[in-house]
VEXSE-531506 format. One line per 3 residues: number of its first residue (from 1); their letters; for each residue x, y, z of C-alpha. Coordinates in steps of 0.001 Angstrom, whole numbers, plus 524288, in hexadecimal, padded with zeros to 5 digits. Layout:
<pts>
NUM = A = X,Y,Z | ...
</pts>
This chain:
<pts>
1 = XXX = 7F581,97590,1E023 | 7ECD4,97029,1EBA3 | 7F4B9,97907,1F3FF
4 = XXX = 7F52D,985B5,1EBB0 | 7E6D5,984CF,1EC24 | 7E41B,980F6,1FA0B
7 = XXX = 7EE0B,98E86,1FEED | 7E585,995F5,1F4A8 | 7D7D6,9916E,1FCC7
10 = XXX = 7DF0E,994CE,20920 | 7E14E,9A1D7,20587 | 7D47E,9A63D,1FDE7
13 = XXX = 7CBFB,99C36,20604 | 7BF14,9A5A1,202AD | 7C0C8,9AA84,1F413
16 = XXX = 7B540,9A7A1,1EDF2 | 7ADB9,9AFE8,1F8A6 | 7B510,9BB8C,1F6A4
19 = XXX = 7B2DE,9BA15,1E678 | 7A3B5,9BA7A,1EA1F | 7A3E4,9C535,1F2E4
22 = XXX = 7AB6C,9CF5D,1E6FC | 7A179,9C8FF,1DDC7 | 795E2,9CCEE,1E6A1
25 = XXX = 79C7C,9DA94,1E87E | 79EDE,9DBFA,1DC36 | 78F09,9D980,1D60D
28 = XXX = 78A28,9E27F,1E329 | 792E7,9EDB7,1DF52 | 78E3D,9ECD4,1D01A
31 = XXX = 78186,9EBD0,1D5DE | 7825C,9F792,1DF39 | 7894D,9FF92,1D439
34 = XXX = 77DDA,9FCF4,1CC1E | 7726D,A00FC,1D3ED | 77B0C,A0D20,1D87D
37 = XXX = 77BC8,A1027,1C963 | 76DFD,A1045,1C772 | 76B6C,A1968,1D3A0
40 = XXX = 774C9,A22F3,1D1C5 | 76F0F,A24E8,1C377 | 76237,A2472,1C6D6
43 = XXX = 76009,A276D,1D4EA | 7622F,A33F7,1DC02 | 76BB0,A311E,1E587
46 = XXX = 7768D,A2BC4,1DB7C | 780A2,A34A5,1DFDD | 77E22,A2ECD,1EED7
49 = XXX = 77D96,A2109,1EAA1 | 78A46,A2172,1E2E7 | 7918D,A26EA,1EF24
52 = XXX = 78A6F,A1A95,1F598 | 78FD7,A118E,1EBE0 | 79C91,A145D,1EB6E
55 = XXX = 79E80,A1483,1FAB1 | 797A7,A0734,1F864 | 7A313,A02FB,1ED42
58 = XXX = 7AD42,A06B4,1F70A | 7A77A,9FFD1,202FB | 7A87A,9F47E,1FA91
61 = XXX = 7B49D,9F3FE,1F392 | 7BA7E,9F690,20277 | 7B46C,9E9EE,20803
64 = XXX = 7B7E1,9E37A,1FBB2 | 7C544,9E7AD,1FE97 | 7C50C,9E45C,20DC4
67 = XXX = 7BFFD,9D6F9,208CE | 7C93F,9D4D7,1FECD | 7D611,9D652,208EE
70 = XXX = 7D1E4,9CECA,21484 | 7CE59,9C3A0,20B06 | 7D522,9C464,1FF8C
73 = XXX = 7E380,9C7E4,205B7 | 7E285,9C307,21301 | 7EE47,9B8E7,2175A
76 = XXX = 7EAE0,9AAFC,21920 | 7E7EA,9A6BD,22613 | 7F601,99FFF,22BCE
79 = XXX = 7F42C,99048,22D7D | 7F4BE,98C13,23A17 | 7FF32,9810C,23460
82 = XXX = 80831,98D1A,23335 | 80928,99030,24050 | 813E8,9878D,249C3
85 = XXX = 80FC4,9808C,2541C | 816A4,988FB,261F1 | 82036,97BB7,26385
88 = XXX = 82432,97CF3,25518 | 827DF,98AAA,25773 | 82FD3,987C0,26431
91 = XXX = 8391A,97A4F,262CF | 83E4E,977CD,2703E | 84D84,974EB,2740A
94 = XXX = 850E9,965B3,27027 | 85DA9,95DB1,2744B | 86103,95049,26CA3
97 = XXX = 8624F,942D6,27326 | 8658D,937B2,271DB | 85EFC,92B3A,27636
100 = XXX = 8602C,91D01,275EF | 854F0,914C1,27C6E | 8523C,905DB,27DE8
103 = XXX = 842B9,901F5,27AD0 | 83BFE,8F3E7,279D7 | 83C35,8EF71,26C76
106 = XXX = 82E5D,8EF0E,26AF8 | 82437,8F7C1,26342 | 82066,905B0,268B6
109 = XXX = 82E43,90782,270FC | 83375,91270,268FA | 82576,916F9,268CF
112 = XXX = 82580,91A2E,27576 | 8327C,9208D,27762 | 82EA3,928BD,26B16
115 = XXX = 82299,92C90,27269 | 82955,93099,27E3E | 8345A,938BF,2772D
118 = XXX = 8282C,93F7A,26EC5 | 8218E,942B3,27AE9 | 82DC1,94BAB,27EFB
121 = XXX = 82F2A,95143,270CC | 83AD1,94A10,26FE7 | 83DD7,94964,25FF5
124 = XXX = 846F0,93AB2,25CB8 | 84EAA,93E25,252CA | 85515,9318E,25011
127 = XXX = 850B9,9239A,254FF | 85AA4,9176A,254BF | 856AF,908A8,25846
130 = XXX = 85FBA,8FF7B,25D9E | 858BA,8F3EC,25E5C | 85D3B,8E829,2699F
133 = XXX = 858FC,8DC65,26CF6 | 85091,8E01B,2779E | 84C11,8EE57,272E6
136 = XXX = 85070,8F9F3,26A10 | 8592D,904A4,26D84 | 8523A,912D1,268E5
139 = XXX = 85BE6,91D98,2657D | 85740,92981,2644C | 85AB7,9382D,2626B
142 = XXX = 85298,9416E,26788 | 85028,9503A,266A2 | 84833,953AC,27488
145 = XXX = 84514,9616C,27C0D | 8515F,965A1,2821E | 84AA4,9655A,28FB1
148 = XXX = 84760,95687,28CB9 | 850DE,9508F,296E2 | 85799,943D2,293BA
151 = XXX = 85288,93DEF,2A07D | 843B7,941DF,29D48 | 8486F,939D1,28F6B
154 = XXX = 84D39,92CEA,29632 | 83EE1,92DEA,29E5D | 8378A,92E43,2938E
157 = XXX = 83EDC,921EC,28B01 | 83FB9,91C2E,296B8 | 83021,91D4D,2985C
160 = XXX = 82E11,91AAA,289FD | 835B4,90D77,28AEE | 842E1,9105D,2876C
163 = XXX = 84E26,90B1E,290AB | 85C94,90B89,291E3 | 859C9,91859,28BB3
166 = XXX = 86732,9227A,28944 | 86586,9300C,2885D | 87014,93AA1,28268
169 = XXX = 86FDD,94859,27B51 | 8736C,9493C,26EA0 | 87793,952DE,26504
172 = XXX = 87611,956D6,25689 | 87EBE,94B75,251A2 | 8751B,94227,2558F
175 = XXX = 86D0E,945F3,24BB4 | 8730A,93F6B,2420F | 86CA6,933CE,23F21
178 = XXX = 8732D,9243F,23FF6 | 87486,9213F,234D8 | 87B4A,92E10,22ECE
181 = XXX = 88343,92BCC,23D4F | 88790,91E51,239C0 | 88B0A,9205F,22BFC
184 = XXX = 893CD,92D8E,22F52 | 89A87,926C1,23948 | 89CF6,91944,22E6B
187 = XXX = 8A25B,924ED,22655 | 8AC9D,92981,22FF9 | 8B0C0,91D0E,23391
190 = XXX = 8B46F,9186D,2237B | 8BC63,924F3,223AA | 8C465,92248,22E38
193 = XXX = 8C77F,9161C,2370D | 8C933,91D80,2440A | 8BA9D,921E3,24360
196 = XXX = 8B680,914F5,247B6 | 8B4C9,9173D,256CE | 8AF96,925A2,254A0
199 = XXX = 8A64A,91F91,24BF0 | 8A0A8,91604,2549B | 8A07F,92082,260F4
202 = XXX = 8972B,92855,25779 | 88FD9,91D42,25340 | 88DC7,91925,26103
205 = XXX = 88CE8,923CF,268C6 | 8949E,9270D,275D2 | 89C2E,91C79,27694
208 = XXX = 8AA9F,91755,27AAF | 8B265,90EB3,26F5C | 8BE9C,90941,27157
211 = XXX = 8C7D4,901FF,266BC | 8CE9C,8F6A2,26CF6 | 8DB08,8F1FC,2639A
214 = XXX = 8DEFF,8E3C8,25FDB | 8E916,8DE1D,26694 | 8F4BF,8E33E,261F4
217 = XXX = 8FA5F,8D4B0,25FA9 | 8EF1C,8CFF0,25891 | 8EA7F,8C714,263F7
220 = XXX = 8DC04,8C627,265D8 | 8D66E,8CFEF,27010 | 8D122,8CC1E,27C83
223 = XXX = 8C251,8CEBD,27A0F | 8C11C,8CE98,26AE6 | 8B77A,8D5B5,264D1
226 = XXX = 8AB82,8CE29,25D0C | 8ACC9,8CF8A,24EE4 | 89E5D,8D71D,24ECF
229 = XXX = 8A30F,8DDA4,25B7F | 89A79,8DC1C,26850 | 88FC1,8E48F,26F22
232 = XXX = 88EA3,8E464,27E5B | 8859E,8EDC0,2828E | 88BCF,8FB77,28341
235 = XXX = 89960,8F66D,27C22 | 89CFB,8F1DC,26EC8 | 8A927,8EABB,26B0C
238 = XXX = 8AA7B,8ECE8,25C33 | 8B5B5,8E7DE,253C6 | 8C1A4,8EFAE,24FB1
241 = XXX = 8C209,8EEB2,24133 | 8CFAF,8F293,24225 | 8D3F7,8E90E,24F92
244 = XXX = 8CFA9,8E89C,25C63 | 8C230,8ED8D,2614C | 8B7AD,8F9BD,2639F
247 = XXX = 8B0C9,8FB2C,26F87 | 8A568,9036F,27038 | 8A0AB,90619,27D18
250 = XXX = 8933A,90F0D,2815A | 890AC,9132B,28EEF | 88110,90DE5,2948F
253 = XXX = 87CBE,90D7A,286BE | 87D74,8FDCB,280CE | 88024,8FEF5,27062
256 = XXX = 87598,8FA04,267F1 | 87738,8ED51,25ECA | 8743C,8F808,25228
259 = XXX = 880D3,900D3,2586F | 8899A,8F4C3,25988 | 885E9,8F1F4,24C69
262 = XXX = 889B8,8FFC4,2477D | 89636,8FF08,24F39 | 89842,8F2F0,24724
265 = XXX = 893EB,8F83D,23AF3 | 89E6C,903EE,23B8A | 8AA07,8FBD9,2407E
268 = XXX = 8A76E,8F2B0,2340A | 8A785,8FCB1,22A4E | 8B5B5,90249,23248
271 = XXX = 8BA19,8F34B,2304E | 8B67E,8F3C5,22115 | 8BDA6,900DD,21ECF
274 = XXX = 8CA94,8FCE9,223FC | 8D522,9078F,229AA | 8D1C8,914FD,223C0
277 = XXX = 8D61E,9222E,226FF | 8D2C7,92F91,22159 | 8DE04,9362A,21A7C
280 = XXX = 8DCD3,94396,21CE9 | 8E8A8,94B54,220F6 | 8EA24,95999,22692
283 = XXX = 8F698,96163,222A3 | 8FA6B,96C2E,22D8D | 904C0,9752A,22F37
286 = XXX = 90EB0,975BA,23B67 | 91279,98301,23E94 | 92052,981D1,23A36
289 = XXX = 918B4,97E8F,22C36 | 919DF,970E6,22C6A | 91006,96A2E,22542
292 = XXX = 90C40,95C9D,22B13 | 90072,953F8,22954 | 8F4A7,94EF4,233CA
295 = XXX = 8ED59,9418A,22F98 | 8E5C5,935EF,235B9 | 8F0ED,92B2C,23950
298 = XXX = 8ED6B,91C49,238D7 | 8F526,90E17,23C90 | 8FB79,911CB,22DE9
301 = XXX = 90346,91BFA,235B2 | 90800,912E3,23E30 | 915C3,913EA,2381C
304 = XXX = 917A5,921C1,237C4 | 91383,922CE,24696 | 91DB7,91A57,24A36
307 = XXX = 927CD,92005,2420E | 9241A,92D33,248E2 | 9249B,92767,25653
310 = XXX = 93334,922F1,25175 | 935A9,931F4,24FA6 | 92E4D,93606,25E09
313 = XXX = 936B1,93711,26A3D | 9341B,92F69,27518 | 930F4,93AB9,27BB1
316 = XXX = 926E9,93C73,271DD | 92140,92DDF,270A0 | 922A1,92F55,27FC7
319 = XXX = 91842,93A0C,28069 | 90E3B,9353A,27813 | 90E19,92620,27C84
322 = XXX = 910B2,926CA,28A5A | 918A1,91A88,289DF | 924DB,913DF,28503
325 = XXX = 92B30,91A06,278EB | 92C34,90C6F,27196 | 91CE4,908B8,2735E
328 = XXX = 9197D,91512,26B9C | 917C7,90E1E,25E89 | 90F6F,902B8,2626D
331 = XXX = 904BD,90E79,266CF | 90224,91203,25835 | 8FADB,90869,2550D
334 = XXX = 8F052,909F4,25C21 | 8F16E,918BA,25A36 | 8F1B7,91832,24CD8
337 = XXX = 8E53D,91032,24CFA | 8D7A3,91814,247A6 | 8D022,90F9D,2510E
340 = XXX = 8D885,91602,25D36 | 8D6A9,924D6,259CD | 8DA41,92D08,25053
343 = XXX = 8E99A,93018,24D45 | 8EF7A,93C9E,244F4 | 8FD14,93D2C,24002
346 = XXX = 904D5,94986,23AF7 | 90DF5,9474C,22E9E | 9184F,94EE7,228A4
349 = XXX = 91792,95171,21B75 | 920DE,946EE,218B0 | 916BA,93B30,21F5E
352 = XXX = 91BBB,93B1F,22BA3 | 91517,9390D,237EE | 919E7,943B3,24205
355 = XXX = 90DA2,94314,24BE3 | 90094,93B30,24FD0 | 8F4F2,93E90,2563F
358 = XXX = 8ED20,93456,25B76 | 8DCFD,935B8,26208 | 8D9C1,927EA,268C5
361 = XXX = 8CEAB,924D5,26CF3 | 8CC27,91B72,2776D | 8BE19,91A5A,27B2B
364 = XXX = 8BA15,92787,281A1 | 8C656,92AD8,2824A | 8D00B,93289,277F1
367 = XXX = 8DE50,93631,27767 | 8E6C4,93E64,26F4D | 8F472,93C87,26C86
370 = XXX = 8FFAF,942A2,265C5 | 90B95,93EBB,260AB | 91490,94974,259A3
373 = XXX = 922C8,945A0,25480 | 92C68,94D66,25D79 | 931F7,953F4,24F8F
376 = XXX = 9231A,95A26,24E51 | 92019,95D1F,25AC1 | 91D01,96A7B,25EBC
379 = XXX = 916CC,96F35,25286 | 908AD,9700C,254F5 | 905F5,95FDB,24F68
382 = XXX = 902FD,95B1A,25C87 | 8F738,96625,25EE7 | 8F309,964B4,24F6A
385 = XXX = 8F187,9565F,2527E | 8EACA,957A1,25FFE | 8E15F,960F6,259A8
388 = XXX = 8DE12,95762,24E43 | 8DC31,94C65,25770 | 8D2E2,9538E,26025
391 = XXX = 8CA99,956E7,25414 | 8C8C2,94821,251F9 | 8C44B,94651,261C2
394 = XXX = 8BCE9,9528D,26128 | 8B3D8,94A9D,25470 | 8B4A2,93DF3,25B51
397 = XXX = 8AD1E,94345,265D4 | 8B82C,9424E,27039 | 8B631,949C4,27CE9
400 = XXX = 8C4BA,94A1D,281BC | 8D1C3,94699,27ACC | 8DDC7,94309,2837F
403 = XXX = 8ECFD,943F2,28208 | 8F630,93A80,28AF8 | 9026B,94040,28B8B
406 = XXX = 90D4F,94595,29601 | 90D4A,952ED,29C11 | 91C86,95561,293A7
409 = XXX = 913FB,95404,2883D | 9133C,9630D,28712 | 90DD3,961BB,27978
412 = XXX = 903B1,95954,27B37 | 8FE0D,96127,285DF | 8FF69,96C7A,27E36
415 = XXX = 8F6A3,96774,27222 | 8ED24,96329,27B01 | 8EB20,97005,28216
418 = XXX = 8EC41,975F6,2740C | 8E00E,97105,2705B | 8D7E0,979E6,276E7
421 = XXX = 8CF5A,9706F,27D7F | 8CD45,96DA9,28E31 | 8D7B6,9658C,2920D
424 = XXX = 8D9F2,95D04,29DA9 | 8E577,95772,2A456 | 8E9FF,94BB4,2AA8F
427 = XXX = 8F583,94630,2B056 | 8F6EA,937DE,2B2C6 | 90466,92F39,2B663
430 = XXX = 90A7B,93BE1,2AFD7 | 902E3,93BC1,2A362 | 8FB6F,94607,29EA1
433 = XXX = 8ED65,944A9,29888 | 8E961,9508E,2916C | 8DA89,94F7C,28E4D
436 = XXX = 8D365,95903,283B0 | 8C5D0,95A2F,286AD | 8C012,95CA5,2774B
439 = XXX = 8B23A,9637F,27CF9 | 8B0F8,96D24,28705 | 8A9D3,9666E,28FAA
442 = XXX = 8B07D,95B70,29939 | 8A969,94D7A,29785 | 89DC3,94CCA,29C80
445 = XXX = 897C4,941AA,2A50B | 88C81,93A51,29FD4 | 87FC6,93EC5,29F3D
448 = XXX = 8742F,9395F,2A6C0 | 86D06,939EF,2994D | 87841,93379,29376
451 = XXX = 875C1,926E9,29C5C | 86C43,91CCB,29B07 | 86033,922AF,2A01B
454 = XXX = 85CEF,91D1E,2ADFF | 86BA1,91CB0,2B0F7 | 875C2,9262E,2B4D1
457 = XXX = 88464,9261D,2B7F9 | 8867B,92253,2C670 | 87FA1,914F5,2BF84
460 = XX = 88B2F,91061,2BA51 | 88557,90C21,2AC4D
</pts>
């Protein structure tokens, strides 16, 4: 009600004044009408006066009328709130970044770096602590003026306190905040055992992670692994729930105690969920009509992979394993493993397994592989499999994907060129490697941004 009746006095601000002036009109035209009454019936210039009069009436009602529009139906004056402000109007380009920063851990230190950022109208988005020992780690992710270099950054945090400061663009995933991050990626990784090491790339950012096995004979390995894993600087040694070690390496920038303790965190709750695989399975059919069946493979499969390498010639087993015939077997193991990669197999309608496709990942690196029965070969399984498997590398994030093979391996080379993508070749001690570049773009070198500010490549850190 307050502010029904405050718009109201906005808009008639002078009411009252107007009511007096009609009033006052009103009593000076009975007035006038009176005296021009008596005159015209007793004086002798009636007929003259009442011509007077009347112009007199008209003149009035006309500036009543005049008066009546400019203040009765005139539009309220516009509020100067209403108006925006010429930066409102005119937002300026922005880029996102990411920054991590090392301050004294002592009161007014992200003061001042929030001070310096605000005095380049750059907006933090998100802020992360990592406290140490010795100081706290600031992570931030910025949204600055697109002609705000990252150099003119690492000046200013630099100037503002901050040290050992890393600088890098990022993008609209980013904006996702940690904790939503975190509990996606716990999600992926209870579905399905192999998302362990993309899981912990994601959760720690550009990094390289390596699975080391157990020894195959159950003897102790030569540098064990601490039960609550170890932190050195820029490289974690984490414990295999499943045998065997993870090694989580990051170029110039050290991990945190709080990102150890999330590497932990996700490699318990793998430990706690045991083996698990999803179960989905794609049906396809060959071009002769065939129906036959694509699904994730696991060490269950073992079996059936060996009794399909029992139906492979050695011609065959010769071109996929680039070694002795008989040592063929004692290889799926480790392929078979969801901590190695990611393996498909193709089953006929009566369960059998006719052909596997198998991504591995070793640290930066990943391969493809294919094995196809020699009973099934030639009917499109080998490209239906490739394509699958470069899906999976194309989500992981994978820049390249490579194929080992030999130059008689027509069909292989063919599936590879198949997939559209650029493709380079190399020929070493007459085998061929056949990589698949997954974006269109060669591999770039580092950045200078991407360093630790004050340090560039030809410094050897």
């Amino acid at each position: 009600m307050t502010d029904t009746t405050s718009a109201k006095s906005v808009r008639h601000p002078h009411r009252w004044r107007r009511d007096l002036i009609e009033l006052a009109a009103l009593f000076t035209a009975v007035a006038l009408a009176d005296v021009v009454a008596d005159l015209v019936a007793h004086g002798p210039d009636g007929p003259f006066l009442l011509v007077a009069a009347a112009v007199a009436l008209s003149g009035t009602a006309a500036f009543h009328l005049w008066w009546a529009q400019r203040h009765s139906h005139a539009p309220p004056p516009a509020a100067a709130a209403d108006t925006p402000h010429e930066d409102e109007m005119v937002r300026p380009e922005t880029a996102l970044w990411r920054m991590r920063t090392t301050v004294r851990d002592e009161p007014g230190s992200l003061a001042a770096l929030c001070t310096a950022l605000a005095r380049h109208r750059v907006d933090i988005l998100t802020l992360q602590t990592h406290p140490l020992a010795d100081g706290t780690v600031d992570e931030f992710l910025l949204r600055a003026p697109v002609t705000f270099q990252a150099q003119h950054l690492g000046h200013e945090i630099a100037s503002a306190g901050g040290n050992h400061t890393w600088i890098e663009r990022a993008d609209a995933h980013d904006l996702v905040d940690t904790p939503t991050r975190v509990l996606g990626l716990a999600t992926r990784t209870a579905l399905d055992t192999a998302e362990l090491p993309l899981a912990l790339r994601q959760l720690l950012g550009r990094c390289t992670i390596r699975s080391l096995p157990a020894p195959a004979d159950g003897t102790p390995a030569d540098d064990p692994t601490p039960m609550d894993g170890a932190l050195q600087e820029t490289v974690m040694r984490l414990r295999d729930p499943s045998g065997g070690a993870i090694i989580v390496e990051r170029p110039y920038l050290p991990f945190t105690p709080t990102e150890f303790a999330r590497a932990r965190a996700l490699i318990e709750l793998d430990a706690r969920l045991g083996s698990r695989m999803p179960h989905s399975r794609d049906v396809f059919t060959l071009p002769e009509g065939n129906e036959i069946t694509v699904r994730r493979a696991g060490p269950d499969d073992v079996q059936a992979a060996r009794a399909m390498h029992d139906r492979c010639t050695e011609r065959t087993l010769g071109l996929r394993y680039h070694g002795p015939v008989g040592d063929a077997d004692r290889y799926l193991d480790h392929l078979l493993s969801p901590r190695f990669g990611r393996t498909l197999a193709v089953q006929t309608a009566s369960g059998r397994i006719v052909a596997l496709g198998h991504l591995l990942r070793d640290g930066d690196e990943t391969e493809v592989a294919l094995l196809v029965e020699d009973d099934w070969q030639r009917r499109g399984i080998g490209s239906e499999l490739l394509g699958r498997l470069m899906a999976v590398a194309d989500e992981a994030g994978c820049e390249s994907v490579y194929a080992v093979t030999q130059a008689a391996n027509t069909g292989m080379v063919a599936a590879m060129r198949g997939l559209g993508l650029p493709i380079d070749y190399q020929i070493e001690d007459g085998t061929l490697v056949i990589t698949a570049r997954l974006a269109a773009t060669p591999d770039r070198s580092r950045l200078p941004h991407e360093l630790p500010y004050g340090q560039s490549e030809q410094s050897g850190c």
